[in-house]
PyMOL Python script that loads the backbone (N, CA, C, O; Angstrom):
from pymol import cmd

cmd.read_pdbstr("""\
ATOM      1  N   UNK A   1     -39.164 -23.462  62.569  1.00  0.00           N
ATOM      2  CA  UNK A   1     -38.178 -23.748  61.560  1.00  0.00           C
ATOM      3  C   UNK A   1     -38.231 -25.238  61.234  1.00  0.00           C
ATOM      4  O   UNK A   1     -38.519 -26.018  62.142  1.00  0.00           O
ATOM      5  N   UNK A   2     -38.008 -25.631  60.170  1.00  0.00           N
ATOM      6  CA  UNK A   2     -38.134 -26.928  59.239  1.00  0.00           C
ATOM      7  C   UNK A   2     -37.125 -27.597  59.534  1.00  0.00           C
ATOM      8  O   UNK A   2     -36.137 -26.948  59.192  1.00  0.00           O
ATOM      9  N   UNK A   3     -36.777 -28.774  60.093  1.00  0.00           N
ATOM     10  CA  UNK A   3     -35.745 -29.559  60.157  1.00  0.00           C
ATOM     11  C   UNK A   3     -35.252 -30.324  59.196  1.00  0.00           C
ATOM     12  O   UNK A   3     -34.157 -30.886  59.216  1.00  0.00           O
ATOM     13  N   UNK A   4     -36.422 -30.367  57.958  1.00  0.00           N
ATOM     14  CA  UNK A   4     -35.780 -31.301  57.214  1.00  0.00           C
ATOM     15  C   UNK A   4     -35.064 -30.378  55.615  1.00  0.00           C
ATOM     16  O   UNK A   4     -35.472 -29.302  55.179  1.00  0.00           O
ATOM     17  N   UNK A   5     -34.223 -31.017  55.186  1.00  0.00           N
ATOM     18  CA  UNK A   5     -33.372 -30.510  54.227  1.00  0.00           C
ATOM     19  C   UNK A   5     -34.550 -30.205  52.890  1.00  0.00           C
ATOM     20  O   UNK A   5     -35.576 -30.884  52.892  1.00  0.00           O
ATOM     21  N   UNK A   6     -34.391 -29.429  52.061  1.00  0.00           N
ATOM     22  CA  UNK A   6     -34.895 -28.657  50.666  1.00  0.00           C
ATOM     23  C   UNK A   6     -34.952 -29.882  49.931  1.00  0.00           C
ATOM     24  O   UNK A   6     -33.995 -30.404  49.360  1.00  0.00           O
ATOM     25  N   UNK A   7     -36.294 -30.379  49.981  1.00  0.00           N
ATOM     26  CA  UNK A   7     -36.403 -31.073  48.492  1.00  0.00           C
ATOM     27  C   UNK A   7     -35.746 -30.479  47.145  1.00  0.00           C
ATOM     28  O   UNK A   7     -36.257 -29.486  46.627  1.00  0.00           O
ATOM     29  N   UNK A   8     -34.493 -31.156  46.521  1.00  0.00           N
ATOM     30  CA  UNK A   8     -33.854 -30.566  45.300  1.00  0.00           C
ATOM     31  C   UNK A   8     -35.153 -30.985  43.794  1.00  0.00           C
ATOM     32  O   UNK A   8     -36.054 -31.801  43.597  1.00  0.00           O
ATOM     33  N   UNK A   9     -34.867 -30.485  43.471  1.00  0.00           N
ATOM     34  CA  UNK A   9     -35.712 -30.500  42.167  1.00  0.00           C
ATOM     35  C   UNK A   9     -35.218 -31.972  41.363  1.00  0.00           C
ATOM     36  O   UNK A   9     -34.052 -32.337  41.210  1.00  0.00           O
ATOM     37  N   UNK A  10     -36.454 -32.685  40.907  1.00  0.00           N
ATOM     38  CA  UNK A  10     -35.226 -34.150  40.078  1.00  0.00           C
ATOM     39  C   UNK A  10     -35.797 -33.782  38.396  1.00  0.00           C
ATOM     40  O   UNK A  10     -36.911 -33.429  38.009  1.00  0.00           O
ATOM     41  N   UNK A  11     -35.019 -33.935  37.935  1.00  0.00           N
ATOM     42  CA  UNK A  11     -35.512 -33.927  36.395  1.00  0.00           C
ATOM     43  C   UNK A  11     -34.865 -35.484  35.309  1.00  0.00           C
ATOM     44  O   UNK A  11     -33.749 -35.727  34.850  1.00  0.00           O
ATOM     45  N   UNK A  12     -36.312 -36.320  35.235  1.00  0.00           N
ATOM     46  CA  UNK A  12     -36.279 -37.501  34.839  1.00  0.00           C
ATOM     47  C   UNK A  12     -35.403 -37.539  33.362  1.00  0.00           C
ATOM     48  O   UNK A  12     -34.514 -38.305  32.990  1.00  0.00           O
ATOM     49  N   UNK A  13     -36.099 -36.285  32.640  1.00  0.00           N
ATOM     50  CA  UNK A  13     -35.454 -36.073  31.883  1.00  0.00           C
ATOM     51  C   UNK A  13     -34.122 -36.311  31.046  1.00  0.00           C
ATOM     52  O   UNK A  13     -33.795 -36.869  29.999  1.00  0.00           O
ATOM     53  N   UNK A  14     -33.152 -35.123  32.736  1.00  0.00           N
ATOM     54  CA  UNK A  14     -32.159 -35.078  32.054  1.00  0.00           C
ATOM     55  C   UNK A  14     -31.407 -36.572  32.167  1.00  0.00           C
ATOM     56  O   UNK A  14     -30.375 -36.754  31.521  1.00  0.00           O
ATOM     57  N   UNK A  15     -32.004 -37.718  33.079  1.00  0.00           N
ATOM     58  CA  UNK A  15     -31.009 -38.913  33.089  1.00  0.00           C
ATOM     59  C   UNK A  15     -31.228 -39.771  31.717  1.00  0.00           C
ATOM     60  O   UNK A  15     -30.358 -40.349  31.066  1.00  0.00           O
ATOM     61  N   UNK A  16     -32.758 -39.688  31.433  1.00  0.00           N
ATOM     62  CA  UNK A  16     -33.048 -39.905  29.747  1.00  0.00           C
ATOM     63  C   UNK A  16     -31.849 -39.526  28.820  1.00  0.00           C
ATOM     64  O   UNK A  16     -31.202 -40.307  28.124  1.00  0.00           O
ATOM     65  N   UNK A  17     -31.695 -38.313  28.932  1.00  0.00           N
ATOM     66  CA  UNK A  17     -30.361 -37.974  27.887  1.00  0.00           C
ATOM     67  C   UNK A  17     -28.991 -38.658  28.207  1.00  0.00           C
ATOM     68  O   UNK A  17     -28.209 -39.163  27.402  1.00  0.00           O
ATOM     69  N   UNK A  18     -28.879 -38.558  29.572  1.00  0.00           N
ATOM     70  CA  UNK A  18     -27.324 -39.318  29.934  1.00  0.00           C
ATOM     71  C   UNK A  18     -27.360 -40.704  29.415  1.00  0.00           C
ATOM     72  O   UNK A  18     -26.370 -41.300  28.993  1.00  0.00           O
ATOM     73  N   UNK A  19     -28.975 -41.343  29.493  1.00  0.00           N
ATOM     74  CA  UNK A  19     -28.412 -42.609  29.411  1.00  0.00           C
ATOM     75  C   UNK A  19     -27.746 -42.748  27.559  1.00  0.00           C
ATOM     76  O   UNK A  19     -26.758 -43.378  27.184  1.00  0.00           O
ATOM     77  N   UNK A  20     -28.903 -41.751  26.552  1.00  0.00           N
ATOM     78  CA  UNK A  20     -28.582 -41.359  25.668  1.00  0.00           C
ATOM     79  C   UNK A  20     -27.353 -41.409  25.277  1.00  0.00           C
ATOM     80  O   UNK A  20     -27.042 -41.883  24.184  1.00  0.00           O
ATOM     81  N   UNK A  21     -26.476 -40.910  26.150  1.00  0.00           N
ATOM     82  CA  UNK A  21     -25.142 -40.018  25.548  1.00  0.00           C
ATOM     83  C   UNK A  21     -24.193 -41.061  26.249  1.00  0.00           C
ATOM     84  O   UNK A  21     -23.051 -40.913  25.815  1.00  0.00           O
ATOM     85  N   UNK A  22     -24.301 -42.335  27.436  1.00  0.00           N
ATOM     86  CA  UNK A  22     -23.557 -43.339  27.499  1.00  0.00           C
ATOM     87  C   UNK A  22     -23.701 -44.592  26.497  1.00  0.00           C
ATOM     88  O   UNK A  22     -22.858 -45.482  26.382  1.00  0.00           O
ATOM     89  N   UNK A  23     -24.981 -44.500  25.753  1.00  0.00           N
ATOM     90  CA  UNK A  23     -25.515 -45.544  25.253  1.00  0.00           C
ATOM     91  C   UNK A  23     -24.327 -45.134  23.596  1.00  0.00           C
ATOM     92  O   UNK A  23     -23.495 -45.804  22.984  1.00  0.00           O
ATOM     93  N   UNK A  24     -24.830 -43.829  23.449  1.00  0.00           N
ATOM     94  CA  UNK A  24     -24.167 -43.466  22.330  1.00  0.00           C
ATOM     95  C   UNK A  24     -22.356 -43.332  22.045  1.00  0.00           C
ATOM     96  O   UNK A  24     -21.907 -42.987  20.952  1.00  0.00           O
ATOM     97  N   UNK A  25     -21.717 -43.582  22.917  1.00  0.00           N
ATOM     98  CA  UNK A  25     -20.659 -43.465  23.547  1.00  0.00           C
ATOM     99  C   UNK A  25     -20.107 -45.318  23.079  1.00  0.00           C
ATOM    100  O   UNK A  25     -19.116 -45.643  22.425  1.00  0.00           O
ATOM    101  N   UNK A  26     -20.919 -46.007  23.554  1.00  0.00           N
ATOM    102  CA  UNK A  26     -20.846 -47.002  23.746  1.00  0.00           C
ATOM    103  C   UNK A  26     -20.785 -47.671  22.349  1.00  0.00           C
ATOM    104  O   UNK A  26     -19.978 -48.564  22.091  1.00  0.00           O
ATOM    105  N   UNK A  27     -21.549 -47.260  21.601  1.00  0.00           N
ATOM    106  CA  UNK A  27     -21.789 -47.921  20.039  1.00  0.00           C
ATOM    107  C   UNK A  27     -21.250 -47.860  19.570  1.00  0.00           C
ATOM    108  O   UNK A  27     -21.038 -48.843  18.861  1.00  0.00           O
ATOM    109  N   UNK A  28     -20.176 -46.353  19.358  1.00  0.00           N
ATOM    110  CA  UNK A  28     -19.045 -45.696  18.380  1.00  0.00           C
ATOM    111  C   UNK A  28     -17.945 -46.500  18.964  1.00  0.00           C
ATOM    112  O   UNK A  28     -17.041 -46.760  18.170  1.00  0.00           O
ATOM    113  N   UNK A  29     -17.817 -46.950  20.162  1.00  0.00           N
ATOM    114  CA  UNK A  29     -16.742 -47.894  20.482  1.00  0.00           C
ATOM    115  C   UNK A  29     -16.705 -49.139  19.985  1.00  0.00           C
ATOM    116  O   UNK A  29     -15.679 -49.608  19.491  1.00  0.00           O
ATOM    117  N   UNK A  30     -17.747 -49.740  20.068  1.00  0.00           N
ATOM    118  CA  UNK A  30     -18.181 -51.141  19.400  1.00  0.00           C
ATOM    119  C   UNK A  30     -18.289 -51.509  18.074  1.00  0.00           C
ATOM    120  O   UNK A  30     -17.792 -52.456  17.466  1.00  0.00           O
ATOM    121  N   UNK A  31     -19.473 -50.049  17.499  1.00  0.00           N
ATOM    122  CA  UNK A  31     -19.222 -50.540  16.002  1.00  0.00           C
ATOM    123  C   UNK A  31     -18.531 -49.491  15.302  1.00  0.00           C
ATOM    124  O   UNK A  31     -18.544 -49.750  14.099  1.00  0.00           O
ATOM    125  N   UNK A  32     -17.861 -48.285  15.583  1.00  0.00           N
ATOM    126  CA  UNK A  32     -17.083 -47.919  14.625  1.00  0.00           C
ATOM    127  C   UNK A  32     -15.744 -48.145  14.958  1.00  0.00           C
ATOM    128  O   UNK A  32     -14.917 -48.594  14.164  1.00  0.00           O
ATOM    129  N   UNK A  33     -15.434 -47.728  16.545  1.00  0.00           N
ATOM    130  CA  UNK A  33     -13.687 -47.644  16.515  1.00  0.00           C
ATOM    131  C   UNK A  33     -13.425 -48.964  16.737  1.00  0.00           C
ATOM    132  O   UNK A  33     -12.559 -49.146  15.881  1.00  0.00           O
ATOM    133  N   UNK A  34     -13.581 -50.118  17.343  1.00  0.00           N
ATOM    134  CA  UNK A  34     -13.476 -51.093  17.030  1.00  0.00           C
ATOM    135  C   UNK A  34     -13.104 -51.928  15.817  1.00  0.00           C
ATOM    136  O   UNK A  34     -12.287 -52.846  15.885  1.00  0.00           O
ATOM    137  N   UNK A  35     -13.976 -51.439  14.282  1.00  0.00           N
ATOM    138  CA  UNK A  35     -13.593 -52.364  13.416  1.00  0.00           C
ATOM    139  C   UNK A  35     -12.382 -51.218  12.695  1.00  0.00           C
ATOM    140  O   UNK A  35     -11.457 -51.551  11.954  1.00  0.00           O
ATOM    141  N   UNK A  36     -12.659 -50.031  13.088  1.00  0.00           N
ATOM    142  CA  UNK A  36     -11.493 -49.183  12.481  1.00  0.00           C
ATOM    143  C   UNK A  36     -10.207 -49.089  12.886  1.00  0.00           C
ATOM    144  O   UNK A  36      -9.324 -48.500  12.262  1.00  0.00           O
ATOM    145  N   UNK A  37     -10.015 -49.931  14.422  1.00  0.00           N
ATOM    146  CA  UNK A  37      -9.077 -49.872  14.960  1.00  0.00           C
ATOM    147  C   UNK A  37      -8.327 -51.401  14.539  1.00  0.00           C
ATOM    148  O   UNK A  37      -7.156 -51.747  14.382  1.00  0.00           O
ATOM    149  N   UNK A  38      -9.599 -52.073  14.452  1.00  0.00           N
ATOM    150  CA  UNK A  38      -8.911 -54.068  15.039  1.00  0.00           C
ATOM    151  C   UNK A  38      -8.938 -54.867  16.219  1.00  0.00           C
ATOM    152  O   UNK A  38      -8.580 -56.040  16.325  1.00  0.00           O
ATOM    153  N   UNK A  39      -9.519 -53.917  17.322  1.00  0.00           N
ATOM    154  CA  UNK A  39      -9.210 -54.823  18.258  1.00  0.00           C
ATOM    155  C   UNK A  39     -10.503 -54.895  19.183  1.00  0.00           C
ATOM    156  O   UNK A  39     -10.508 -55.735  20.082  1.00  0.00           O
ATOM    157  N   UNK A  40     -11.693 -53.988  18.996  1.00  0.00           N
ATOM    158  CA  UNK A  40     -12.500 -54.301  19.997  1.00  0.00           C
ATOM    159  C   UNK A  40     -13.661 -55.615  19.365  1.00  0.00           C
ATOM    160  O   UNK A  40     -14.183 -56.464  20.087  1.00  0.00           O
ATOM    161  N   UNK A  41     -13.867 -55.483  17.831  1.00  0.00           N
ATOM    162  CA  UNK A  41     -14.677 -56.278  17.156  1.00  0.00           C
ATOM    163  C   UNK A  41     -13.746 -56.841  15.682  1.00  0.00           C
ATOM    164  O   UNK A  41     -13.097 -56.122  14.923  1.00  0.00           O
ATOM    165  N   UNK A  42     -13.919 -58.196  15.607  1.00  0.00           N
ATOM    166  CA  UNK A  42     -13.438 -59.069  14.524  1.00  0.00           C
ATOM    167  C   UNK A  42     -14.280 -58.642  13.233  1.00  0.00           C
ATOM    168  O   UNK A  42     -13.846 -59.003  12.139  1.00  0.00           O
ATOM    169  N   UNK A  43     -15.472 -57.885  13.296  1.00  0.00           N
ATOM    170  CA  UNK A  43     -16.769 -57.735  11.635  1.00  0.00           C
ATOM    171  C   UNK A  43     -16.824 -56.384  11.250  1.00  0.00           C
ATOM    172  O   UNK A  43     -16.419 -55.542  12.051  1.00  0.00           O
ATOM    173  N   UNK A  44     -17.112 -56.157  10.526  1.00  0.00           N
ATOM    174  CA  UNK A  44     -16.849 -54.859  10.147  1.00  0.00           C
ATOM    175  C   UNK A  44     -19.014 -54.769   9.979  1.00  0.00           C
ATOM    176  O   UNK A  44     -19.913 -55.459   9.497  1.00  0.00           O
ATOM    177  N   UNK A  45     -18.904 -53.801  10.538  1.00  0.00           N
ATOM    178  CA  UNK A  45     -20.592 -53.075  10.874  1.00  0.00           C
ATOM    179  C   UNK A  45     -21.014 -51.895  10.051  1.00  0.00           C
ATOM    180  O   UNK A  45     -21.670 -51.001  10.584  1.00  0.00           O
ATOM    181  N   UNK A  46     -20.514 -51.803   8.160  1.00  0.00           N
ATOM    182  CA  UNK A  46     -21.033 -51.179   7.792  1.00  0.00           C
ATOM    183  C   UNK A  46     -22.242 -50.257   7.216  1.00  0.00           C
ATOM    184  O   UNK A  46     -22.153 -49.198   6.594  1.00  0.00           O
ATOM    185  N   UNK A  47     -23.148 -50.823   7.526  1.00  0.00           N
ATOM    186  CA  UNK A  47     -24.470 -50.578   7.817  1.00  0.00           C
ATOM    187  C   UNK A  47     -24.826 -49.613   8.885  1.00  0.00           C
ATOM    188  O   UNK A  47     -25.370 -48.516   8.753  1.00  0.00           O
ATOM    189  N   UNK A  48     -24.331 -50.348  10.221  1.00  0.00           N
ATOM    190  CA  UNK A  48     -24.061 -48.634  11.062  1.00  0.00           C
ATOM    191  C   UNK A  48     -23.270 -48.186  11.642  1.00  0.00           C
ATOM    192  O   UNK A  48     -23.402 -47.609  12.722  1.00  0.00           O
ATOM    193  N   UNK A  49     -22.188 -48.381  10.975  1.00  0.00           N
ATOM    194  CA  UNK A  49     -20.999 -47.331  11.114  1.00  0.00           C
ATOM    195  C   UNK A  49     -21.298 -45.052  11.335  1.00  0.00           C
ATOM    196  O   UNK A  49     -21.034 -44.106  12.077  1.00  0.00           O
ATOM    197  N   UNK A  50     -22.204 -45.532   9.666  1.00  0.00           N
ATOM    198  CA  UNK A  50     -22.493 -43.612   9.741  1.00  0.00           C
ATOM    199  C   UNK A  50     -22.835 -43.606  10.407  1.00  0.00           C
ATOM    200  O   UNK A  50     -22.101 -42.927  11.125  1.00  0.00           O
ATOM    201  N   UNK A  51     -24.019 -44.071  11.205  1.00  0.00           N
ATOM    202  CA  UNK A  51     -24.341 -43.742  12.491  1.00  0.00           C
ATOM    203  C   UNK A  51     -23.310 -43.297  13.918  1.00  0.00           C
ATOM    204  O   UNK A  51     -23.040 -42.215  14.439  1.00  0.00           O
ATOM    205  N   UNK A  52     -22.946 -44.637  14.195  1.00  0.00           N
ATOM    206  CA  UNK A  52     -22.011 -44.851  14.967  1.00  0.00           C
ATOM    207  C   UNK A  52     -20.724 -43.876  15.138  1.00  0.00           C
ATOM    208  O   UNK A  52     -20.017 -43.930  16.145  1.00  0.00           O
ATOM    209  N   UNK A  53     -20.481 -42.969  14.053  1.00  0.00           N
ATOM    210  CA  UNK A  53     -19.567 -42.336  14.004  1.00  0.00           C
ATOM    211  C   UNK A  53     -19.445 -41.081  14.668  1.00  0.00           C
ATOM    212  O   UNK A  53     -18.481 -40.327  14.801  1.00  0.00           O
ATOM    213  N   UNK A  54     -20.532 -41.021  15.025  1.00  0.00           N
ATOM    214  CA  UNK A  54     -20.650 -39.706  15.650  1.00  0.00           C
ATOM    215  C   UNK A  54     -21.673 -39.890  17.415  1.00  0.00           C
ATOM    216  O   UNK A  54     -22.792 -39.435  17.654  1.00  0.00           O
ATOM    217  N   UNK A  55     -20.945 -40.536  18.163  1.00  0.00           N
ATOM    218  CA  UNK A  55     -21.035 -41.385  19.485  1.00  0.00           C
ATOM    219  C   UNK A  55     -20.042 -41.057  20.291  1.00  0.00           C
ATOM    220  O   UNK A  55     -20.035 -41.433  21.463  1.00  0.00           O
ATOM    221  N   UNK A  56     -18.961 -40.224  19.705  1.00  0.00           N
ATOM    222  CA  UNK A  56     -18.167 -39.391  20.628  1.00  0.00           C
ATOM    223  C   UNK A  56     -18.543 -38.702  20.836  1.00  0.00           C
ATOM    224  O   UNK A  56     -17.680 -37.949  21.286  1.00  0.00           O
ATOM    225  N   UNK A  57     -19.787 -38.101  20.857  1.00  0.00           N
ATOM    226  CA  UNK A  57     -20.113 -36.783  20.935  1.00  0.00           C
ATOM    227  C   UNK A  57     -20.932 -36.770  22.435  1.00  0.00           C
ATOM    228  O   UNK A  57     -21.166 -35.778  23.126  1.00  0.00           O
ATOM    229  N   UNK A  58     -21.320 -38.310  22.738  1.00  0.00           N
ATOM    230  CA  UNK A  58     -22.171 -38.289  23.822  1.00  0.00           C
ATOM    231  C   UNK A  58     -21.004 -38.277  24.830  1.00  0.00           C
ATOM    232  O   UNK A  58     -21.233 -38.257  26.039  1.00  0.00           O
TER     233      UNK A  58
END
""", "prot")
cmd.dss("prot")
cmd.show_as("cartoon", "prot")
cmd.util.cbc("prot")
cmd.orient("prot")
């Protein structure tokens, strides 16, 4: 019998996407709710806002 524990499976992948979906998370805070709110950024980032707008999703 094997003493040592089950190599789990790693998938590089899926941390690719997380970083994805914190990165994207991160932008919609900065450049959309921020200038839509007032308080996280003083400029308004309309250029990538459309983008940005959809960064809650990550």
């Amino acid at each position: 019998m094997d003493a040592r524990p089950a190599r789990q499976d790693y998938i590089a992948t899926l941390d690719l996407l997380r970083l994805a979906a914190a990165l994207a998370v991160v932008f919609f805070h900065y450049f959309f709710r921020g200038p839509a709110a007032g308080d996280l950024a003083d400029g308004s980032f309309a250029d990538v806002a459309p983008i940005a707008i959809y960064g809650y999703l990550g």
